[in-house]
N, C-alpha and C positions, 0 to 999 in steps of 0.2 A: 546416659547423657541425653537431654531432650535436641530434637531436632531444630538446625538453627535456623530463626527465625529471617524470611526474606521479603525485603518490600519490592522485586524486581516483576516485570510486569507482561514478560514474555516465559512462557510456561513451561516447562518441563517436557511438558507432551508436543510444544511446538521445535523446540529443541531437538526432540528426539527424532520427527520428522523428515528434519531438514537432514539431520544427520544420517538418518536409516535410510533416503534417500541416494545421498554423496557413497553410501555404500553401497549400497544396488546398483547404480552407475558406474563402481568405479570410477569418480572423480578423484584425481590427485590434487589434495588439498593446499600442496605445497606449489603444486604449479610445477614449474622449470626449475624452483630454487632448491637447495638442499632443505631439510627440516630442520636445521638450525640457524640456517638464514633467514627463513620465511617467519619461526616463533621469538625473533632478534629482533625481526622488525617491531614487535608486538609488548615483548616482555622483558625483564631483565633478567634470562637467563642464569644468571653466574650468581645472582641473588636468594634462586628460588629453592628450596633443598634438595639436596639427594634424598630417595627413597630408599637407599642402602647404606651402610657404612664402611664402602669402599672408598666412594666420592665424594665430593665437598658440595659440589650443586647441581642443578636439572643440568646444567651446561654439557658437566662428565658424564652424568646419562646418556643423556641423548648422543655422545660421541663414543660413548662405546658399545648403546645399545641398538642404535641406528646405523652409527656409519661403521664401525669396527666390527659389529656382528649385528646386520642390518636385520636379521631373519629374527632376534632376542623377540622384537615387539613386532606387532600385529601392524600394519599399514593404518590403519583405524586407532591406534590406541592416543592417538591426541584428544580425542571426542571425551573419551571418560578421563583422561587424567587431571585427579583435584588438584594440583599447583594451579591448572591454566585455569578452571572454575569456568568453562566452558556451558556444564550443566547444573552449575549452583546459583550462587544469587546473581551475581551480578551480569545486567545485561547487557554492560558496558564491554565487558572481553567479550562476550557473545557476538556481540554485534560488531563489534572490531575486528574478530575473527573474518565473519562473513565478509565482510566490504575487502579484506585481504586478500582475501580469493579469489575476490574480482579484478585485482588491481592488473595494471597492464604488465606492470615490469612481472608479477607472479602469473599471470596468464596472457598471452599476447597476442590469443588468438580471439580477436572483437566477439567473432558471431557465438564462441563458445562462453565467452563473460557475459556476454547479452541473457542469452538462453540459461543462464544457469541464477541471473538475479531474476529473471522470468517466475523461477522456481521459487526460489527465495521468497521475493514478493506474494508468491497465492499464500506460501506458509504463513509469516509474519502476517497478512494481513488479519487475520484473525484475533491477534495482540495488538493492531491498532500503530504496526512499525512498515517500515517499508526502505526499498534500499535506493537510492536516487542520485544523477551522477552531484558532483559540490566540485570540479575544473575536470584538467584536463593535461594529458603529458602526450607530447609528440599526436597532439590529433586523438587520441583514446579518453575517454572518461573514464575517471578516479571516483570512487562510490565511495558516499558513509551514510549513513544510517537517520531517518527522519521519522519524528512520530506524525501520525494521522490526526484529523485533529477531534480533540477529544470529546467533543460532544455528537462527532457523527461516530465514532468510534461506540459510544455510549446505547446512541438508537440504536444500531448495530446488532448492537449484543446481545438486546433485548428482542430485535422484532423477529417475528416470522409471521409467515403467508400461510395461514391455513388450507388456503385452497393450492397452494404448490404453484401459481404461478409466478410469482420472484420470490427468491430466494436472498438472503441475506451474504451465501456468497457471491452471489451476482453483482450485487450491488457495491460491497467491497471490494472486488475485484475491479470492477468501473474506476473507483474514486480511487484506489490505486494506482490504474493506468493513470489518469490524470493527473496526477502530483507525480508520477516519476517522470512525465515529460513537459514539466512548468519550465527545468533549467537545460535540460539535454533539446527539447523542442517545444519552444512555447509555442508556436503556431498548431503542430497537433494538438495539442493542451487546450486549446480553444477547440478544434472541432471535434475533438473527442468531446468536449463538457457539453456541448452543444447537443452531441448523438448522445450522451447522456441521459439527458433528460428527457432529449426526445423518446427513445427507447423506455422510460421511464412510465410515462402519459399513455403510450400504446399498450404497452405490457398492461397497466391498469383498469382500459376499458377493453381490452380483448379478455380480461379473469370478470370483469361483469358483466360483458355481453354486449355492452355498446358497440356498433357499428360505428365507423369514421373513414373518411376520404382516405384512401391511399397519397395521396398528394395534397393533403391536408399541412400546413404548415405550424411551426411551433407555436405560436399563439392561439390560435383556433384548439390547435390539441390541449394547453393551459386552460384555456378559458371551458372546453368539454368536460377535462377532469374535475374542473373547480364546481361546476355545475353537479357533478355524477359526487363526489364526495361533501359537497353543502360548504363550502367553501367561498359564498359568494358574501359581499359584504354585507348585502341586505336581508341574507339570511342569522347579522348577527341583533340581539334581542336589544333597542337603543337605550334598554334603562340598565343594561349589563355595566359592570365596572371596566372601564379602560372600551367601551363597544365602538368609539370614534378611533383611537390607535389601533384596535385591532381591524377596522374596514379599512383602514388606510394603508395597513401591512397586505392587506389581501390586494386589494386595487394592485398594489405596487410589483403583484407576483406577476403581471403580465408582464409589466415593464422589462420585468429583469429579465423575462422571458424575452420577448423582444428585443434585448440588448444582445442577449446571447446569440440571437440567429444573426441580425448585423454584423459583430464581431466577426462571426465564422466566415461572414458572406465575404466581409474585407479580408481579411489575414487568416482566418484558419484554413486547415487542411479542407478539401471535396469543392473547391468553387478554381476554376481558373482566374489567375493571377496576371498580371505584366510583368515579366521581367528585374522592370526597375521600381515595382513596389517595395518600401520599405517594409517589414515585420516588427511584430511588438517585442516588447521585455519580456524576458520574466517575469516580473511585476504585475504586469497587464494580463500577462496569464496566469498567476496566481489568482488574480480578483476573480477571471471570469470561472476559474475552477470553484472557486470557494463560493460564487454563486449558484451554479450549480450543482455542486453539492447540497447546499443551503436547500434549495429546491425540489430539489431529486427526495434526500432524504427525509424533508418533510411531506411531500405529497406519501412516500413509502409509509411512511409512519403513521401520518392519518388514515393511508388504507386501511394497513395491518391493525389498526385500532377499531375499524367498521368492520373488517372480516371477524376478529375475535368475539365481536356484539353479538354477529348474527348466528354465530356455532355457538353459543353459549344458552 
C-alpha cells in the first residue's frame, strides 16, 4: 500500500521535536485533567474506534487502559497513536493539540504555559507557525495557532549567512517574538520590531566590517546599510524597467525606518511613558511588526545574496 499522500505543512521532524521534548521534560500533557477529559475537549471520542475487539471506541480504551489499568500504556502513547493523527497529516489536530496544553483550565500555572509555548514557538517556527494568545479566561491567555507570514517564511527558508554572522534561526526567532506579542502586548510588539531591525543593520555592518556610532540611531544605521549593500536610489540604472518605482521604494525604506523608532519612542516598550498615556491596538502593532519584518528581511536577504556572490 503506498504511503498516503499529505499537503500538511509542519513536518514530521518538527513534530517529533516537540514531542521528544515534552518527554525529556516530563511534561503532563493532560495538565490537571484526566486523559479523557483533556482528548474530549478535542475529539469525539466515543466516535473514534477501538483498537481491540473488546471495546466499541477509543472512549473504552482509554477507560480501561489508562484509568482501570493505568500502567496498560505508556504516559507518552498519545503522541503516536493513529486515531488522534497527531503525527500524520493533518496539522489541524496537531496544532490544536498544542494550544491545549497551554490552555488555562489544562495548565493553570501562567509562568509554566508561558515557557512551554516559548518552546513550542522556536520548534514551529521553522514550518512558518507559531502559537499566540486569540482572548482570555479569568486574566490567562487562551492560545491557538497562527501562520507566519508566508513570504518571510519563504526568504527564510531559503537564506543563509555564509559568513555565520546571522543566522536564519535568529531572524525567525525575532519575527516570532514579534507576532506572538501583536495581541497579548502590542506595545512590546512595537519595540521588539523596532530592536529588530535595529539589531538587524548592526549585525550587517559588524560581518563587513564597517564601523558605526554606538549611539547611532535607526536611520543613520538604514541609511549606512543601504549605502554598504547599493541600495541607494541612485545607484539604480534610469533606463532600467520600473528604475522610478523601484527609487521610490528605496527612498521610502528610511521612512519606515523612521516611523518605527517614533512609534517605539511614543508607545513602545524601553522609552518612559506618563501614566495616563494611552497605548495602541493590535492593529497598530500588527502594521509596525509587518514593517519591520518587511525590512528586516529584506535587508537579510540582500546581504545573503552579496555574501553568496562573493564565496562563489
Amino acid at each position: 500500500m503506498s504511503k498516503e499522500k499529505c499537503s500538511n505543512t509542519i513536518s514530521e521532524a518538527t513534530r517529533r521535536n516537540i514531542f521528544d521534548y515534552l518527554r525529556a521534560e516530563r511534561v503532563d500533557w493532560a495538565g490537571r485533567l484526566q486523559e479523557t477529559d483533556f482528548l474530549s475537549r478535542l475529539y469525539h471520542l466515543d466516535e473514534l474506534p477501538s483498537n481491540g475487539y473488546r471495546f466499541k471506541s477509543m472512549l473504552d480504551d482509554m477507560w480501561q487502559h489508562r484509568v482501570n489499568n493505568p500502567m496498560d500504556w505508556d504516559d507518552d502513547w498519545v503522541y503516536g497513536d493513529k486515531r488522534l493523527d497527531l503525527l500524520g497529516c493533518s496539522d489541524e489536530a496537531f496544532l490544536n493539540f498544542l494550544a491545549e496544553t497551554l490552555h488555562p483550565i489544562v495548565r493553570p500555572d501562567g509562568e509554566e504555559a508561558a515557557a512551554l509555548m516559548a518552546v513550542f514557538n522556536d520548534v514551529l517556527a521553522v514550518d512558518g507557525w507559531q502559537m499566540v494568545p486569540e482572548g482570555r479566561i479569568a486574566g490567562r491567555p487562551v492560545y491557538a495557532a497562527q501562520q507566519l507570514v508566508p513570504s518571510t517564511v519563504g526568504v527564510l527558508e531559503s537564506a543563509h549567512d555564509p559568513s555565520g554572522a546571522l543566522s536564519t534561526e535568529y531572524v525567525m526567532h525575532q519575527v516570532t517574538r514579534m507576532q506572538a506579542a501583536i495581541q497579548s502586548d502590542p506595545e512590546l510588539a512595537i519595540g521588539t520590531a523596532k530592536e529588530f531591525v535595529e539589531t538587524i543593520r548592526k549585525t550587517i555592518l559588524d560581518a563587513l566590517g564597517k564601523s558605526f556610532s554606538k549611539n547611532a540611531d535607526l536611520l543613520s544605521l538604514v541609511k549606512q546599510v543601504r549605502a554598504e549593500l547599493q541600495l541607494l536610489p541612485e545607484s539604480i540604472n534610469d533606463r532600467a524597467k520600473g528604475a522610478a518605482t523601484v527609487k521610490r521604494i528605496l527612498s521610502n525604506l528610511g521612512t519606515a525606518a523612521q516611523g518605527l523608532a517614533e512609534l517605539r519612542g511614543l508607545y513602545g516598550t524601553g522609552h518612559g511613558r506618563s501614566a495616563g498615556s494611552g497605548g495602541l491596538q493590535s492593529r497598530h502593532a500588527r502594521l509596525a511588526v509587518g514593517a519591520a519584518t518587511t525590512l528586516g528581511v529584506f535587508f537579510f536577504e540582500t546581504y545573503q545574496m552579496r555574501r553568496e556572490k562573493e564565496v562563489s
